[in-house]
Structures are given as structure tokens and as C-alpha cells.
N, C-alpha and C positions, 0 to 999 in steps of 0.2 A: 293729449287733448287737441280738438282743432280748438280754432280761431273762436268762434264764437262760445267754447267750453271754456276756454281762459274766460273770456268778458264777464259770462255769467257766476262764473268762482269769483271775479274778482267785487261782485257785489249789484253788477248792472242790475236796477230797479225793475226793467223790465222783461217781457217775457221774450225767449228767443226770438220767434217772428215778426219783434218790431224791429229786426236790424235787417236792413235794407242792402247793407253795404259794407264787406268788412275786409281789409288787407292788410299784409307787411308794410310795415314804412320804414321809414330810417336809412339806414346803410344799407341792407338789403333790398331797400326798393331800388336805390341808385345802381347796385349793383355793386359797389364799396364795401361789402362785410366783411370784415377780417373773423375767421374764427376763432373763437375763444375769448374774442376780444366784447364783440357786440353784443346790450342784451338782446331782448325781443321786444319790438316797437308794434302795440297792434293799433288800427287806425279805424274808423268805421263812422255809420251815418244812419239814424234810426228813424221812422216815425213813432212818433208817441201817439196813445187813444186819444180821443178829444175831451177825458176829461181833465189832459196833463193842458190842453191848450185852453178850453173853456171854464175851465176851475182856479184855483190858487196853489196849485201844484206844480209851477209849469219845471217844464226839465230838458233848461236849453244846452246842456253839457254833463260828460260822466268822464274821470278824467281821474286813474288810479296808477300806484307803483309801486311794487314790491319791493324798492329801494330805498334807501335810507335819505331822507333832504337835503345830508350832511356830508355824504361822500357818492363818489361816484357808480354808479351802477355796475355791476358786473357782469357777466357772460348770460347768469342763472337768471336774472332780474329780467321783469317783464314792465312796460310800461304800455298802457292803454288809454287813446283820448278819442272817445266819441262824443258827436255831435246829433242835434236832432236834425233834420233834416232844412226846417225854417230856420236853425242857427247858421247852417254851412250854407245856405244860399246871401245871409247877410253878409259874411263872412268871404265869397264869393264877389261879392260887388267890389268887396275893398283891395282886391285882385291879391291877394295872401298865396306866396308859390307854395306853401305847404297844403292848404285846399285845393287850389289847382290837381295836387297831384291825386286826389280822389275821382277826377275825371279819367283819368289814363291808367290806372293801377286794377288791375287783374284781381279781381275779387275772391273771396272763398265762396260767396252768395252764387247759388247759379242764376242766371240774367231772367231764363223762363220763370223764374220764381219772386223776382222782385222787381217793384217799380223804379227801383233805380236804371233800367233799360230807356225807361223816357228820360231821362237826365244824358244819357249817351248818346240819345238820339238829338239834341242840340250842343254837344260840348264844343266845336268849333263855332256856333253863332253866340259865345259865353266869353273867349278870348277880347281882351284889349290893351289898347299902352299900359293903361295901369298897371295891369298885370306887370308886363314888360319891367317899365321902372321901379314895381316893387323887388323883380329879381334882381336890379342893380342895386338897389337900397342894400337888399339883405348880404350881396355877396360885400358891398362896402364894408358893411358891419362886421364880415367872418372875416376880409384882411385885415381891421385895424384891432380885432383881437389876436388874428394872428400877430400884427406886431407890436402889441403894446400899447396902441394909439385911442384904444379905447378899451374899458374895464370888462371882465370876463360875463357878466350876468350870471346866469345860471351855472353854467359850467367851469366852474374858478379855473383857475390856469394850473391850480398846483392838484386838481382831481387829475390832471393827463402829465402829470411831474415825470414819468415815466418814460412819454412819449419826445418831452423837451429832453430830459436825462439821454435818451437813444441818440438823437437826432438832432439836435442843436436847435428846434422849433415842434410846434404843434401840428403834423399831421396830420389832423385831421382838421384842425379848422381849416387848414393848408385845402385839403381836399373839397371841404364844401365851399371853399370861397370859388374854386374854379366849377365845382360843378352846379353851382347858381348858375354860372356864366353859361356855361354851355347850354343846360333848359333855356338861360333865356335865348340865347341865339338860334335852337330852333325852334321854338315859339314865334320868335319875328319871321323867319326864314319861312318856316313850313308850315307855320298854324298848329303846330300840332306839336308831342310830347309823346318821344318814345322813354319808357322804362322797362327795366333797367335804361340805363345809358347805353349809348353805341361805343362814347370814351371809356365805358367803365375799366379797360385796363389802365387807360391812364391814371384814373382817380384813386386805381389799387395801388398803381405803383408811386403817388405822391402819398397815398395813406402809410406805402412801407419804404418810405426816407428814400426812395431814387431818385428822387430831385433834390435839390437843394433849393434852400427856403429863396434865395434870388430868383433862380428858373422857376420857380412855381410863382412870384410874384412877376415874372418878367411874362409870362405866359396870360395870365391874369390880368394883365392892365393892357395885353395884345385884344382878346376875347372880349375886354369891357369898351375897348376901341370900335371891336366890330359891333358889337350892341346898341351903342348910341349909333351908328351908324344905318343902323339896319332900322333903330325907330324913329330915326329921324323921317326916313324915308316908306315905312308901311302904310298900309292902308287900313290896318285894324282901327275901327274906333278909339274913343278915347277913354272909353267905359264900357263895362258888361251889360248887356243889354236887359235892364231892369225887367221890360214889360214878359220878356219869351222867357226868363227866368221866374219870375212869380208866375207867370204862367203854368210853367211845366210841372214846379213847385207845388203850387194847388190843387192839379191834377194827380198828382201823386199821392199827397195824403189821402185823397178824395178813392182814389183805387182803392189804395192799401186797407181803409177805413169800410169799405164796400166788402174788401175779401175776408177780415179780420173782426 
């Protein structure tokens, strides 16, 4: 099945052509996929008809998992979160790196076909510090589960027992805590978000225990050096720029809603 077969098996309410925008995330977006290891993360952004926005129906999120809430996902397991499209622009203000990366991710939608082409057409006048310091926030958060320093959330520590069992620590939080870092650093640097990663060997080889949990933390508090440094001194705003995002926003369902 493509992308958009899974969403629809998995129960999305609505009909194929309200999804605008649909791709890989996860460790395959970053580049990071171990195989065997990862399930499938699918990620996407809809318009809904106007009666889900003018009615009492509204349907700001669809957000499914073939996994169990109690143990950890496997290979086979798929998870899917989509957004409408007025969600992911709020959602966007609050500079969130995991929206972010719906700007830069390579779609299965083709662009001739969807209004999601006007949202590309301003994703550089979209970027700001917020953004920025949310990617320091988040990568905070992935060291101090890597070390203990704060409580696992979702992903209890002893779902990756395996990975501590191998490897004397978590691998993969190991990995995303530096590949925050790195998004953020070329966000401030170049405006812009390549995925995959350009590091992605590196991120593979902290995901498969070649570093040691120090090097991976000595490297990490290097990268978050250069981050504050880099936004100390930018010139992005200090926020996404509300008006050319509701802007763009508007016009989209307004298309979508014309063609559909």
C-alpha cells in the first residue's frame, strides 16, 4: 500500500483528496533508520470540507497506531499523525521542529496536485528564533533522558532495555538529542532544512553504539555551544510571521475548496 492506503485503512474520516501532504517521518526522515528496528511513522496535513469548519464536527487532528500503548512498537507497526491544515499552521507559530519538518519533507502528494505548493512557496519567510530555541528545548529534553536527569514520557526507558542491555545507554535518544542539534544549526546558519540529514552517517553510527555515551554527549554540548551562538547573532525574527501564514493558509483551503 502507498502512504495515503495505510491512512485510509487506518480509519481517516476523510476522503483521499483531502490530504494535501503526506510523508515518512521519524528515523527515516532524518536519515537514522535502523532496519528491522523502526516501525513506519506516516506524517500528513489535510484540508477538511467546510462543513468539518462551519459545523460541530470540526476535526483538528487524526492520530492512529497499530501498536500497543503498553509496549514498544515494532518493525511491523505503523503509526500515523495527521493534522488539518488550520491545526499545523497554529501549531507552526509555536515553532514545534517536528512541524517544521513538514515544510522540507518530500511528499508522496505530487505538488501539481496539491495546494500544499503555496505553503513552499513561503517556507523560508515561516522560520524564526522560536523555532530555533524550540530545537534547543527538545534536544535538552533527549539528553536528560538520555541520562536519567529527567523521566522517560512516552518512551519508558526499559521499552529500548535492549538498546541499554547492548550498549551501556540509549542510542537513540543518544541520536536524536544531537540530531535536534544539528537541524537547529542549519536552520540558524542557512535558513533552511536539508532531509535526510547531510550527518545522517553520523546519527547511524551513534544509533549503532560507535560512540560512547560521553563522545556523544561531549559532541552535543559542542553543537548546542554553536547554536546559542549562532542565535544569539541571526537575523530571523523572533516569531513566524503570523499575517503571510494565515495568509497562505486561507488561500489554500479557499483553492482546495474551489477544486473539491
Amino acid at each position: 500500500m502507498n502512504l495515503v492506503e495505510h491512512v485510509l485503512a487506518a480509519g481517516f474520516p476523510l476522503e483521499a483528496s483531502a490530504i494535501v501532504h503526506i510523508f515518512v517521518g521519524g528515523s527515516q526522515l532524518h536519515g537514522a533508520k535502523v532496519e528491522g528496528y523502526d516501525d513506519l511513522d506516516i506524517y500528513g496535513c489535510y484540508v477538511e470540507p467546510p462543513e468539518r469548519i462551519l459545523g460541530l464536527d470540526p476535526l483538528e487532528h487524526f492520530v492512529w497506531s497499530s501498536g500497543s500503548a503498553r509496549a514498544r512498537n515494532t518493525a511491523n507497526d505503523i503509526d500515523v499523525t495527521m493534522y488539518s491544515l488550520h491545526r499545523w499552521g497554529e501549531l507552526m507559530l509555536k515553532g514545534n521542529p517536528a512541524i517544521l519538518h513538514y515544510r522540507y519533507a518530500t511528499g508522496e502528494t505530487a505538488l501539481s496536485d496539491s495546494v500544499w505548493v503555496s505553503i513552499l512557496g513561503v517556507r523560508e519567510q515561516l522560520l524564526s528564533k522560536k523555532s530555533a530555541q524550540q530545537y534547543i528545548g527538545f534536544a535538552s529534553a533527549q539528553r536528560m533522558r538520555l541520562t536519567g536527569e529527567k523521566g522517560m514520557g512516552k518512551q519508558w526507558q526499559w521499552q529500548r532495555q535492549d538498546l541499554v542491555d547492548q550498549y551501556g545507554f540509549d542510542t537513540k535518544f543518544a541520536m536524536h538529542y544531537v540530531r535536534l542539534l544539528y537541524e537547529c544549526k542549519e536552520l540558524l546558519s542557512e535558513k533552511r532544512l536539508t532531509l535526510p540529514l547531510r550527518e545522517k552517517e553520523v546519527l547511524i553510527d551513534i544509533r549503532a553504539g560507535k560512540h560512547t555515551e560521553s563522545e556523544v554527549l561531549a559532541l552535543g554540548a559542542e553543537l548546542e555551544r554553536h547554536c546559542q551562538e549562532l542565535l544569539s547573532n541571526t537575523d530571523l525574527p523572533e516569531e513566524t510571521n503570523r499575517h503571510v501564514l494565515s495568509a497562505v493558509i486561507a488561500e489554500a483551503y479557499r483553492r482546495h475548496w474551489d477544486r473539491y
